[in-house]
C-alpha positions in Angstrom: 11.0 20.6 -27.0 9.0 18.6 -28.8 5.5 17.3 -27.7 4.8 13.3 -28.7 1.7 11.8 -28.4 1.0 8.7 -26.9 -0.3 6.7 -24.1 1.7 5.8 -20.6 0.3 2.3 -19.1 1.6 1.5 -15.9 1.3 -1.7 -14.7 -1.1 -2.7 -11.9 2.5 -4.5 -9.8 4.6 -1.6 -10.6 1.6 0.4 -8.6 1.5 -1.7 -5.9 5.5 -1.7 -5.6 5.4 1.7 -5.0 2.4 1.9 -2.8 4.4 -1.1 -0.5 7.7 0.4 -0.7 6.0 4.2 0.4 3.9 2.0 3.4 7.0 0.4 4.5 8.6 3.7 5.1 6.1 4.9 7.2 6.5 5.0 11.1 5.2 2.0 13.1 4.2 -0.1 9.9 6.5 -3.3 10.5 5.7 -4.6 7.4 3.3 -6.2 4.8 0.8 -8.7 5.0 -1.2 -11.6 2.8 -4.7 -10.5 2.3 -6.3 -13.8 4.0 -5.7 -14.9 7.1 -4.5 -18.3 7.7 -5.4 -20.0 10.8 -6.4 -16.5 11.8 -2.6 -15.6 12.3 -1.2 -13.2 9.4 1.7 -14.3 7.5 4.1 -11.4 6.9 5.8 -11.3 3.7 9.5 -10.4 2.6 10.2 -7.0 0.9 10.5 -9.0 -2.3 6.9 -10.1 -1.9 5.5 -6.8 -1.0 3.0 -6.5 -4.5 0.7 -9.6 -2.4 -0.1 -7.4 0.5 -1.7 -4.7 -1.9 -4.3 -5.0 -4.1 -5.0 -2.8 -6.5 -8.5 -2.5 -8.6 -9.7 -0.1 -10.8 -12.9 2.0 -10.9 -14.1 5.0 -13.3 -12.9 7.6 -10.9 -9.2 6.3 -10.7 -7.9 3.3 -8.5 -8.8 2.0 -5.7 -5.7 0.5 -3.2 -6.0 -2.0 -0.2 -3.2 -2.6 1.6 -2.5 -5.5 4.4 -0.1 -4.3 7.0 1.3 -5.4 10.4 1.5 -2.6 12.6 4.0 -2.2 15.6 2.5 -2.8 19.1 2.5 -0.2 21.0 1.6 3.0 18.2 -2.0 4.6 17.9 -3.2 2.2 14.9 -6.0 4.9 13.9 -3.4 7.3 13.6 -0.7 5.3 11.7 -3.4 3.8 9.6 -4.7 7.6 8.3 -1.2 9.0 8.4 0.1 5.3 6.2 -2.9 5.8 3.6 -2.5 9.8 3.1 1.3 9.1 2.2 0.6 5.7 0.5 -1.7 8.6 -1.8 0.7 11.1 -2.4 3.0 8.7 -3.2 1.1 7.0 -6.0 -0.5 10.6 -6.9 2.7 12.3 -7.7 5.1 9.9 -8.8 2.8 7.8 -11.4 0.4 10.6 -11.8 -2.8 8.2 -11.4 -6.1 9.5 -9.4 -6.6 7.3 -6.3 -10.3 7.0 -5.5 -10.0 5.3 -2.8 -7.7 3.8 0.0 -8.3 1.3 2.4 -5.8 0.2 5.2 -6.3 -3.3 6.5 -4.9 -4.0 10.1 -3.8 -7.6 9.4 -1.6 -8.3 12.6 -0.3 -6.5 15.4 3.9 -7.3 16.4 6.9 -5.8 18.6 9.4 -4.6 16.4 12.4 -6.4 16.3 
């Protein structure tokens, strides 16, 4: 095998893909949400549209990940929302290998699941 040196860059969407994709999959997350409030009603966004309802900014210690979701009515939000940013963590962590310093989860909405 032989070792060849370089850099990876990965790019700040291609992070927040995965961190949407790995929330979406979580239970009682119904699905992603703009970071601003419009009319103070959340506007949910298709699966195509998931890098808006993450923001991703960097610090010295690694990134640091917001993420806007609507949550289904009826679940424990505290718990979903700690269970949604630990995955949402090991997700990023193992797959692109990048420290997360921090994770926030932002309760944007409240819905019944369809």
């Amino acid at each position: 095998m032989t070792d060849i040196a370089g850099a990876i860059q990965i790019h700040d969407d291609v992070l927040a893909d995965i961190a949407g994709f790995a929330a979406l999959e979580q239970y009682g997350v119904v699905g992603m949400a703009l970071p601003s409030l419009r009319n103070g009603v959340a506007q949910m966004l298709s699966r195509d549209k998931l890098t808006r309802g993450v923001v991703i900014t960097h610090a010295e210690d690694g990134i640091h990940v917001d993420l806007y979701v609507v949550l289904e009515y009826g679940t424990n939000l505290t718990e979903v929302a700690r269970i949604l940013a630990d995955k949402v963590r090991y997700t990023l962590e193992c797959n692109t290998n990048v420290k997360t310093a921090g994770l926030e989860v932002h309760v944007q909405d409240v819905k019944v699941r369809k």
